[in-house]
C-alpha positions as YAML, in Angstrom:
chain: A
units: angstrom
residues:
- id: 1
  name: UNK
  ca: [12.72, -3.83, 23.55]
- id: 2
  name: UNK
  ca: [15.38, -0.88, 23.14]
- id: 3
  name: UNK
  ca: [14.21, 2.31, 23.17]
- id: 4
  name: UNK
  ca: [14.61, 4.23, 20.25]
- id: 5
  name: UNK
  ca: [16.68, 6.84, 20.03]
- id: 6
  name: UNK
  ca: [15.46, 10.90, 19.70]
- id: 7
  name: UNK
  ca: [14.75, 12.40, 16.35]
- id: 8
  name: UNK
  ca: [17.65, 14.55, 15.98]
- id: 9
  name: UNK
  ca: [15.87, 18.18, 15.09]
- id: 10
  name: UNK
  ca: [15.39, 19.48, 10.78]
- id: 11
  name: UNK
  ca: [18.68, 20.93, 10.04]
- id: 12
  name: UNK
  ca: [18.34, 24.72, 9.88]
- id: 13
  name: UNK
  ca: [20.10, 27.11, 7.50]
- id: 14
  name: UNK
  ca: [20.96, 31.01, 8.41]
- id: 15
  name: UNK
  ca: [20.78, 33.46, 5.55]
- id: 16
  name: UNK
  ca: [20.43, 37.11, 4.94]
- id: 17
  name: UNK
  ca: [16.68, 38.49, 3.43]
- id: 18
  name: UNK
  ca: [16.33, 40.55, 0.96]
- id: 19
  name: UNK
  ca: [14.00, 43.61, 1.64]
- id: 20
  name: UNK
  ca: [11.99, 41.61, -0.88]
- id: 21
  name: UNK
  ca: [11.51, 38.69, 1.20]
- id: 22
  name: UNK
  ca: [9.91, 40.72, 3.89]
- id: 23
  name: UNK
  ca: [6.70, 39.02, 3.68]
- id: 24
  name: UNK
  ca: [8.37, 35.31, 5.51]
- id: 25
  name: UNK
  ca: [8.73, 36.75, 8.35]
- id: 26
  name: UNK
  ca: [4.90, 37.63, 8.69]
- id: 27
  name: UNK
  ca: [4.43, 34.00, 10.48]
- id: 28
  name: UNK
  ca: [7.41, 34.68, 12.79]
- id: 29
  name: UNK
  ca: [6.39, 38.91, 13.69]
- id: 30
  name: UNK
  ca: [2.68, 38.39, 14.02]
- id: 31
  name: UNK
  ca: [2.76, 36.17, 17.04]
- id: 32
  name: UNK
  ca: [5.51, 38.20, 18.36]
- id: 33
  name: UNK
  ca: [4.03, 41.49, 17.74]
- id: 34
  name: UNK
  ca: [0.61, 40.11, 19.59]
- id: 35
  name: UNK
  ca: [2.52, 39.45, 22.59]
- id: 36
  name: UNK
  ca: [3.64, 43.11, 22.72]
- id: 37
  name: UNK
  ca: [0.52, 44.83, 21.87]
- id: 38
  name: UNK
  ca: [-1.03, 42.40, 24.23]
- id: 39
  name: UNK
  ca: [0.98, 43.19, 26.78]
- id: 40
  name: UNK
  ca: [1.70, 47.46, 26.43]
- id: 41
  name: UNK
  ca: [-1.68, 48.48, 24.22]
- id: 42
  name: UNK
  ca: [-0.83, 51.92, 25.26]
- id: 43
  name: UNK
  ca: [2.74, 51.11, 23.19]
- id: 44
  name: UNK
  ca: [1.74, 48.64, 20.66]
- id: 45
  name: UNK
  ca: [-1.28, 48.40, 18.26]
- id: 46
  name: UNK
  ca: [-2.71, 46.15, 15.92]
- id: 47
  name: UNK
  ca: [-4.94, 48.12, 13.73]
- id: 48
  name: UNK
  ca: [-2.58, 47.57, 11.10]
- id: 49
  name: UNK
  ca: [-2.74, 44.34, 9.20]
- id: 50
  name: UNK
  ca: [-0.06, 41.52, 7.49]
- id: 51
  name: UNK
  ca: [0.14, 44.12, 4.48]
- id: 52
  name: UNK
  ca: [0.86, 46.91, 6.48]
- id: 53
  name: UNK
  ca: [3.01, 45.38, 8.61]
- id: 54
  name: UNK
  ca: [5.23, 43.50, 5.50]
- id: 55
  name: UNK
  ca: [5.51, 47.04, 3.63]
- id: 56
  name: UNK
  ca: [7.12, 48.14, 7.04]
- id: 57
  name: UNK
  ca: [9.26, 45.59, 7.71]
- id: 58
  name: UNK
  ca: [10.53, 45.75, 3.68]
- id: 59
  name: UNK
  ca: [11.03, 49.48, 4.34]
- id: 60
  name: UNK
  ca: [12.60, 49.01, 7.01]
- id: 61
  name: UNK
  ca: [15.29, 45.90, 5.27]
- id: 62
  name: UNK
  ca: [16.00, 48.54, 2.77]
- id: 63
  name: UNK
  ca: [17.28, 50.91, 5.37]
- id: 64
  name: UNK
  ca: [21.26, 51.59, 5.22]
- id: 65
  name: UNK
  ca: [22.87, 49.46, 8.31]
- id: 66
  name: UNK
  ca: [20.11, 47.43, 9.14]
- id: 67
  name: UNK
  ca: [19.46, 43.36, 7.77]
- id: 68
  name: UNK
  ca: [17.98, 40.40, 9.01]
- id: 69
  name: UNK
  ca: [19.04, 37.11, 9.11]
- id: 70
  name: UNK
  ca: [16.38, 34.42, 8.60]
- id: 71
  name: UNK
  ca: [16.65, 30.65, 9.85]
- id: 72
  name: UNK
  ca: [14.78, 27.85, 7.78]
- id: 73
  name: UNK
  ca: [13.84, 24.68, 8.00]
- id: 74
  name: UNK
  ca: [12.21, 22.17, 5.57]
- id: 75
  name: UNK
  ca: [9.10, 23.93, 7.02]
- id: 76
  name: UNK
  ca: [9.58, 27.15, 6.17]
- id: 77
  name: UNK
  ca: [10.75, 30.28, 8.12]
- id: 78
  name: UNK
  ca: [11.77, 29.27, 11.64]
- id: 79
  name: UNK
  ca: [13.11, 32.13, 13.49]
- id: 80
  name: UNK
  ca: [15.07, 35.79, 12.39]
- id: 81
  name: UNK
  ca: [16.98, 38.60, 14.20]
- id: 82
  name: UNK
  ca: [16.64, 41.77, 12.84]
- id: 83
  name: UNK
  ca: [19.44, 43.97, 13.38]
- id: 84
  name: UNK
  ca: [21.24, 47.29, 13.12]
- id: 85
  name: UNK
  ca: [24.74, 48.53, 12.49]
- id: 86
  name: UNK
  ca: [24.63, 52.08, 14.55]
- id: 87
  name: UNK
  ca: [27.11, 54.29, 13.94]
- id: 88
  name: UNK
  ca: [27.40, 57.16, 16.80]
- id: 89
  name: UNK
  ca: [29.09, 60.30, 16.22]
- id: 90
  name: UNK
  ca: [31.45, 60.97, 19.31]
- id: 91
  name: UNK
  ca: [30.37, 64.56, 20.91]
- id: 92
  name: UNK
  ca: [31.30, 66.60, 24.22]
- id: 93
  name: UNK
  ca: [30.08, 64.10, 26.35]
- id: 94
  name: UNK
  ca: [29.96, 60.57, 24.46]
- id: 95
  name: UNK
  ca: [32.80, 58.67, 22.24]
- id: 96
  name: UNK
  ca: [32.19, 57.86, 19.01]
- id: 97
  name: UNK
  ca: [31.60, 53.99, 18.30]
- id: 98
  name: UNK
  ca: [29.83, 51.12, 15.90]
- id: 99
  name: UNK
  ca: [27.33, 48.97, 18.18]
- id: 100
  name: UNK
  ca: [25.27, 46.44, 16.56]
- id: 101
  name: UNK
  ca: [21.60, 46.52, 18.01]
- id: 102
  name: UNK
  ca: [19.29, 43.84, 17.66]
- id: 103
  name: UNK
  ca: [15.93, 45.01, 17.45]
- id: 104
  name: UNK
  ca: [13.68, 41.72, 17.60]
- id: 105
  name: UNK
  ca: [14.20, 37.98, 17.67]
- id: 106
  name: UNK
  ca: [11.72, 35.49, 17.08]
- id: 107
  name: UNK
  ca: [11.90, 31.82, 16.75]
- id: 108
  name: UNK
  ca: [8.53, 29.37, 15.66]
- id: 109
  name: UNK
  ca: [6.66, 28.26, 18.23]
- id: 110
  name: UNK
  ca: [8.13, 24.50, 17.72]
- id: 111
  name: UNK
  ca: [10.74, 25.15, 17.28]
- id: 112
  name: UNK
  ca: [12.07, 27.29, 20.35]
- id: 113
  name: UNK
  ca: [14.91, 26.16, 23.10]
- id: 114
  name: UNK
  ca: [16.81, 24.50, 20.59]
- id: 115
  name: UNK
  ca: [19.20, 26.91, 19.92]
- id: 116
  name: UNK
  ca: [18.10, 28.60, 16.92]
- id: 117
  name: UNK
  ca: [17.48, 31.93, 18.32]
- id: 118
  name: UNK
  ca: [21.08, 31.57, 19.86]
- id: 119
  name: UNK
  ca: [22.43, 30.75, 16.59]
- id: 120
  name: UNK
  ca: [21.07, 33.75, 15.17]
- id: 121
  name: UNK
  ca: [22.51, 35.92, 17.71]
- id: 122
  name: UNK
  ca: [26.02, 34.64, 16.80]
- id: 123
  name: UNK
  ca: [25.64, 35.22, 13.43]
- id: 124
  name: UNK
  ca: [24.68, 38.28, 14.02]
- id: 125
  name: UNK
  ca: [27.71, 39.14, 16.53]
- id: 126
  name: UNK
  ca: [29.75, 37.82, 13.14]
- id: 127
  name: UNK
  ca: [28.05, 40.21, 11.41]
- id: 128
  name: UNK
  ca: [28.45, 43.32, 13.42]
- id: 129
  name: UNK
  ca: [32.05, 42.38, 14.28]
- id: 130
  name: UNK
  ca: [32.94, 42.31, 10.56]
- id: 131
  name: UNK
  ca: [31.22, 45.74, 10.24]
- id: 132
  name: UNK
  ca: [33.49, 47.02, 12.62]
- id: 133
  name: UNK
  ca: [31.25, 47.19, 15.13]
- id: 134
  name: UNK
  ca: [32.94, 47.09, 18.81]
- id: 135
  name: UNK
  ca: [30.05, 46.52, 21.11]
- id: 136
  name: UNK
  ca: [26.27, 45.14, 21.21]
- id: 137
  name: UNK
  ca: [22.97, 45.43, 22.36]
- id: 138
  name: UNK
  ca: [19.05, 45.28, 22.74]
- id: 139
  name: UNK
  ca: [16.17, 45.74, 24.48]
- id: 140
  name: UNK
  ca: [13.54, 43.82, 25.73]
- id: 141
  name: UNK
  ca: [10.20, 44.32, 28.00]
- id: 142
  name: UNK
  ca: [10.70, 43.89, 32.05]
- id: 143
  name: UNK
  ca: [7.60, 41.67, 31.51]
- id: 144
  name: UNK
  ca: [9.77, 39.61, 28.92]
- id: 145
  name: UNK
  ca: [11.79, 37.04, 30.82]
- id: 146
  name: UNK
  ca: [12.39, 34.57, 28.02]
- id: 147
  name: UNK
  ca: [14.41, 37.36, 26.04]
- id: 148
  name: UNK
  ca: [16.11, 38.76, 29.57]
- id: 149
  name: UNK
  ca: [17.29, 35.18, 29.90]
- id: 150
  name: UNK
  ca: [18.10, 34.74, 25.86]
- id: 151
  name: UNK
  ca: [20.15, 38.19, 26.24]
- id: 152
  name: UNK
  ca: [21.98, 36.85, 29.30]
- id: 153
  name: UNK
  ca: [23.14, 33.67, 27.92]
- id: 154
  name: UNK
  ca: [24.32, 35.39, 25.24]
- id: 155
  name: UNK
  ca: [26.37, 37.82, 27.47]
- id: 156
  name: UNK
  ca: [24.45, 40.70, 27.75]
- id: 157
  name: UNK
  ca: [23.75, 42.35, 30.76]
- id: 158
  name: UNK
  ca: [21.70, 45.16, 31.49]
- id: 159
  name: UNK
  ca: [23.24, 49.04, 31.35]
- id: 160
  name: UNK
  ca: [20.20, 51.01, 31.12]
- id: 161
  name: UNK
  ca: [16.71, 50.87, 32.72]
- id: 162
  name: UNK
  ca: [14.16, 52.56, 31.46]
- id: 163
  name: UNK
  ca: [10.91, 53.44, 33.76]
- id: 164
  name: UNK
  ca: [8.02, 54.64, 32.57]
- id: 165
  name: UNK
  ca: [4.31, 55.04, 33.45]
- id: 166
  name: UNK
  ca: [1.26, 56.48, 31.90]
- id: 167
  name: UNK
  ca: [0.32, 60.08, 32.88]
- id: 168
  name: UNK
  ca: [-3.03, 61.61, 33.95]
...
């Protein structure tokens, strides 16, 4: 008997939310966020709740230069990048430039390797590039190694590292 062939996966649709919308991305930041306050508690807390944490997330949508662009499926919410347009004032020491930064990327749990969270990275390279923007970038934890190798497949490379430690 001929095996049958794969289920091809939902077809997903990329669009911008509204600072009003904040509250679909609750089931995409809350496992996310647990992860980081999981992993740096002396960074991250969760004393806030989903309230708290929507508010903040719709103040921060409303924010000149920033937006977020939201993948769906017939399911619902299944993965976002939330973004920045920065715009850096050249000085004595630094040129002036537009960078896009993306500040966190989260796809559903079932949904991940795919290519959605890729997809949303393009889309948001379109994005920055048609803000003028002339250069990208993010970070992510050392402990993080499925962003570090999300980040590098999508060209990035690290420029900066940042040490830190606790003090006494």
């Amino acid at each position: 008997m001929p095996e049958a062939p794969a289920a091809s996966p939902p077809p997903i649709a990329l669009r911008p939310l509204a600072p009003g919308e904040a509250g679909l991305l609750l089931p995409l930041v809350e496992p996310l966020h647990h992860i980081h306050a999981s992993c740096r508690p002396d960074v991250f807390h969760e004393a806030g709740g989903p309230a708290e944490r929507q508010a903040e997330l719709a103040e921060i949508l409303a924010r000149p230069g920033w937006f977020c662009l939201l993948a769906e499926d017939a399911r619902g919410p299944a993965g976002y990048v939330l973004a920045e347009l920065q715009v850096i004032e050249a000085d004595a020491f630094r040129c002036g430039r537009r960078r896009g930064f993306v500040h966190h990327i989260a796809t559903r749990a079932d949904l991940r390797r795919q290519g959605i969270a890729s997809a949303l990275l393009a889309a948001a390279q379109d994005r920055f590039r048609a803000e003028g923007a002339t250069v990208w970038a993010t970070t992510y934890w050392a402990w993080n190694a499925a962003s570090a190798a999300l980040m590098a497949k999508a060209g990035l490379a690290p420029a900066i590292i940042l040490a830190d430690a606790p003090l006494d």
